[in-house]
C-alpha positions in Angstrom: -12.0 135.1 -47.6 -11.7 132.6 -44.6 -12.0 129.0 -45.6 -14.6 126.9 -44.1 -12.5 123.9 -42.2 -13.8 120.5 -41.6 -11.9 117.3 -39.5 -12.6 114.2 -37.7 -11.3 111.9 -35.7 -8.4 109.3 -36.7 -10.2 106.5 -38.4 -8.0 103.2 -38.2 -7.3 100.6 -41.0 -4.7 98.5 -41.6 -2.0 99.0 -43.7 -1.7 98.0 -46.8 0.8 97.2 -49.3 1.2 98.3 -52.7 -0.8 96.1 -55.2 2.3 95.8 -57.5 3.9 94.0 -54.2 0.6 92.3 -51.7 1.4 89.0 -51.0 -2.0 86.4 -51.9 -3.7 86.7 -49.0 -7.8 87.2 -48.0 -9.1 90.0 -49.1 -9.5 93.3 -47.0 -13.0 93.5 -45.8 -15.0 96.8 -46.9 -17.7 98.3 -44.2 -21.0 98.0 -45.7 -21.7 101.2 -44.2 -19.1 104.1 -44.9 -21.0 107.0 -42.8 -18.4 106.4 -40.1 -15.4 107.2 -43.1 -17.3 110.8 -43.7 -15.2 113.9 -43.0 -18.3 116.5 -44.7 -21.7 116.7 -46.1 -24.2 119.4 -47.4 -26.4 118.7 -50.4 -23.8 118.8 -53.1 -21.6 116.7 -51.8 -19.3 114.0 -49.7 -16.1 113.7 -48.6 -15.2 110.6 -47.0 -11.7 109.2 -45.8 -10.5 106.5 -48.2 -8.6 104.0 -46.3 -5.7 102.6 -47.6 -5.7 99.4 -49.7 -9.1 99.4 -50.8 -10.0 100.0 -54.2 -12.9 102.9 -54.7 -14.4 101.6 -57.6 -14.5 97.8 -59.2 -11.4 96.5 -61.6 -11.4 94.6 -64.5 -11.0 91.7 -61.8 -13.8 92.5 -59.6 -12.9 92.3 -56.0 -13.9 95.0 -52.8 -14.3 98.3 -53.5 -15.6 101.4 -51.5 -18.4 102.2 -54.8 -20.0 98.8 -54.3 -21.0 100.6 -50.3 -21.8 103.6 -51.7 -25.9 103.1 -50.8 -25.2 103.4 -47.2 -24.4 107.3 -48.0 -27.4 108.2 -49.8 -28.9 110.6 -46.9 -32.7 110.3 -47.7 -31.6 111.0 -51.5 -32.8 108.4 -54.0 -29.7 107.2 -55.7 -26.2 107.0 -54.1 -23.7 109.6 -54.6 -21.6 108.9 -57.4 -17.4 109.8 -57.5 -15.9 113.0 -58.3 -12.6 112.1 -58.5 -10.0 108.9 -58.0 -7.6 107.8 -55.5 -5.1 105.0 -55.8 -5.9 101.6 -54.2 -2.9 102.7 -51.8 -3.4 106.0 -51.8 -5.7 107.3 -48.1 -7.6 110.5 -47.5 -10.0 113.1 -48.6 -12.3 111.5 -51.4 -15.1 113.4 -52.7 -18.4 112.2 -54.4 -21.4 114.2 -55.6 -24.9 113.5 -54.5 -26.4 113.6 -57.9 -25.9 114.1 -61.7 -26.4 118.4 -61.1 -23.5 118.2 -58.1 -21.2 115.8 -60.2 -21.3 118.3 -63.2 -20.2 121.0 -61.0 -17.4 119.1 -59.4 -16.3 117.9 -62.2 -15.9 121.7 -63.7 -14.1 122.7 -60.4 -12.0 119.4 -60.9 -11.5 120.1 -64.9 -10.7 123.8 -64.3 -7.6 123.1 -61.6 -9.3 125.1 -59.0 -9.6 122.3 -56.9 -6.7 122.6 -54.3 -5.6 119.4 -53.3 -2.5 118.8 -50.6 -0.7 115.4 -50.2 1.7 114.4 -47.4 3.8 111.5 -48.0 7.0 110.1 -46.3 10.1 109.2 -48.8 14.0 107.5 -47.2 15.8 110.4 -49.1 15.7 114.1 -49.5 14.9 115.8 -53.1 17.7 118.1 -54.3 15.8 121.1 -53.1 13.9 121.9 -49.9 11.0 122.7 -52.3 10.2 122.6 -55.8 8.4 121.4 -58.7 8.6 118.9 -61.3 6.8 119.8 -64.7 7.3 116.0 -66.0 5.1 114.6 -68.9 3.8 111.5 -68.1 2.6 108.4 -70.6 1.5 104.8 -70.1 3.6 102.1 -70.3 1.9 98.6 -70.7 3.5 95.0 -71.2 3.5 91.5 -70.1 4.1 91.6 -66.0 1.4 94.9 -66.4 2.1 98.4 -66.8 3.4 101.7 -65.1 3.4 105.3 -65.7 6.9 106.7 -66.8 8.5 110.0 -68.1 7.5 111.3 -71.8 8.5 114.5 -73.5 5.4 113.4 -76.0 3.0 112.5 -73.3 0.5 114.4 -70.6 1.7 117.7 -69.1 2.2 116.7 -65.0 2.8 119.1 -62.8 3.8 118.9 -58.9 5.0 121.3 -56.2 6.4 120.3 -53.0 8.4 121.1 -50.3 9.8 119.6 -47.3 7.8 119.7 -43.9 10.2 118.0 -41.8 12.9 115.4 -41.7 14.6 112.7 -39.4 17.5 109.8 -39.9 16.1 108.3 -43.2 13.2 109.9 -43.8 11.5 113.2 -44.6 8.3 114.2 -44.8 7.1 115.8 -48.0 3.6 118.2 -48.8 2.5 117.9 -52.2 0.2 120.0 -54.2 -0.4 117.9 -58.2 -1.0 120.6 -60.7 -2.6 118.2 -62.5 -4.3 115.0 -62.6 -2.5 112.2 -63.8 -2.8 108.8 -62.9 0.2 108.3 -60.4 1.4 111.5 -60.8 3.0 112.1 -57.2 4.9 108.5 -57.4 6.5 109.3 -60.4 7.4 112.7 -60.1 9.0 111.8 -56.4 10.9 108.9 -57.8 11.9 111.5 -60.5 13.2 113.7 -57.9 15.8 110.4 -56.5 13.1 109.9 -53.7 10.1 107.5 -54.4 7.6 107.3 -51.6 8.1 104.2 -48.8 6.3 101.1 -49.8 6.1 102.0 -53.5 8.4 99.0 -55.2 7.0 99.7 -58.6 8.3 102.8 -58.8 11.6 102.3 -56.8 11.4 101.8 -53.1 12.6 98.9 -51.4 9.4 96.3 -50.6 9.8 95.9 -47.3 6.4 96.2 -46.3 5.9 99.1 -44.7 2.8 100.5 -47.0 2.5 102.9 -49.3 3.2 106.4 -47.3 0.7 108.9 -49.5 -2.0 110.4 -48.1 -4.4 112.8 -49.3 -4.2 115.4 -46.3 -6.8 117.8 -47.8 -9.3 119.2 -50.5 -10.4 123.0 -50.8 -13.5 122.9 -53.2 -14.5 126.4 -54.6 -18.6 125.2 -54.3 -20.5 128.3 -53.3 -19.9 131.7 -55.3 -20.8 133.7 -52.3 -19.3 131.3 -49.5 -15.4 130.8 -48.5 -14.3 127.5 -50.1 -14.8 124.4 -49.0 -11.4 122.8 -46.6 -11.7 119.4 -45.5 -8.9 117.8 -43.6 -8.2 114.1 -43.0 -6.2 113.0 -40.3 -3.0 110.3 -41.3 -3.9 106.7 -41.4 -2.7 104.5 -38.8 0.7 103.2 -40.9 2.1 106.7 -41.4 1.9 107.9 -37.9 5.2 106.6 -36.9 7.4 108.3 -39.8 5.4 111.5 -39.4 5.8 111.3 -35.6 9.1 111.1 -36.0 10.1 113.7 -38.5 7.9 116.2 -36.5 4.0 116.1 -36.6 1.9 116.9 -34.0 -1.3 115.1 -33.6 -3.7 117.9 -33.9 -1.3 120.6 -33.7 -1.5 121.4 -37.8 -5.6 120.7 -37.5 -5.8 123.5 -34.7 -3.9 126.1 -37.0 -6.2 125.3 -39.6 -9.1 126.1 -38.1 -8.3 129.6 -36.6 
């Protein structure tokens, strides 16, 4: 059955660094209105593009966050749409809310039930010991006085990611990942775990040098309709990953055209 496709047009932010490593500085501004962020829309749901280094919903801090915009998305419905799912402060791409309380329950069975199929692309300084892979690592929280971190426990939640290598150049290489499961930093961990953690990502090993955290969301295939091919939205890299994908072999619009046909 032929997946429905859906892309947009390069939105541009600027990059961010990890939380663990952002210097003080003024906050990032949030657009009050986040219809220009939306890659789809039909009457169960939204998926917008998260850009990086924005929170999507408030901390025990306060501070901006995509939720507190959410209003500008209603579409003629009476409440805002609420969010499916969660994506790191760091972390850009696809981003999917439902429009109301019938839609969240049934994305939050699709979500719950691992039939959601979502891809990552990030950008590590070292190769993994295989081309492709998985790592089936159990991950727990680990909290203490400078804050806390997810590490490797035999005794904690199942965590699950396959990868593989789309393309490489001196010093870095270009991962697709595909998280089994949902854990909270899941990808981060598991790449460190492999010798490799993700550029810009000091609390789990990378040098800080600044450069952002190189994770993306690239898409989300949503199994919504019974009698309709799933759901595929695409979101195009942010604006601080282009270079490193440029250079270990992406093609703006190349990959976006081959998904389509």
């Amino acid at each position: 059955m032929r997946q429905r496709t859906y892309q947009t047009k390069p939105t541009r932010f600027a990059s961010a660094r990890t939380s663990a490593q952002r210097p003080a500085q003024a906050a990032p501004r949030v657009r009050t209105d986040l219809s220009p962020l939306v890659l789809y829309r039909d009457g169960l749901a939204i998926v917008i593009d998260k850009p990086p280094g924005i929170a999507v919903h408030p901390g025990p801090g306060g501070g901006p966050n995509l939720e507190d915009s959410f209003d500008s998305l209603r579409y003629g419905l009476p409440k805002p749409p609420s969010l499916a799912h969660r994506l790191d402060r760091d972390t850009s791409g696809c981003l999917v809310l439902g429009r109301h309380p019938k839609a969240l329950r049934k994305l939050g069975k699709i979500f719950s039930e691992g039939t959601a199929e979502k891809v990552y692309w990030a950008v590590v300084t070292k190769a993994p010991p295989t081309p492709e892979g998985r790592v089936d690592l159990s991950l727990t929280k680990d909290t203490s006085r400078a804050g806390w971190k997810m590490v490797p426990d035999s005794a904690g939640q199942t965590a699950i990611t396959d990868y593989r290598t789309l393309g490489q150049a001196p010093g870095l290489v270009w991962l697709e990942l595909r998280p089994r499961t949902g854990r909270t930093h899941q990808i981060r961990v598991h790449c460190a775990s492999l010798g490799c953690p993700l550029i810009g990502d000091p609390a789990y090993g990378a040098p800080a040098d600044g450069r952002g955290l190189h994770l993306h969301a690239r898409s989300i295939t949503l199994p919504l309709y019974p009698a309709k091919p799933p759901l595929h939205v695409l979101a195009p890299p942010p604006a601080h990953m282009l270079a490193a994908l440029r250079a270990c072999g992406y093609v703006e619009g190349l990959l976006e055209a081959e998904a389509t046909r």
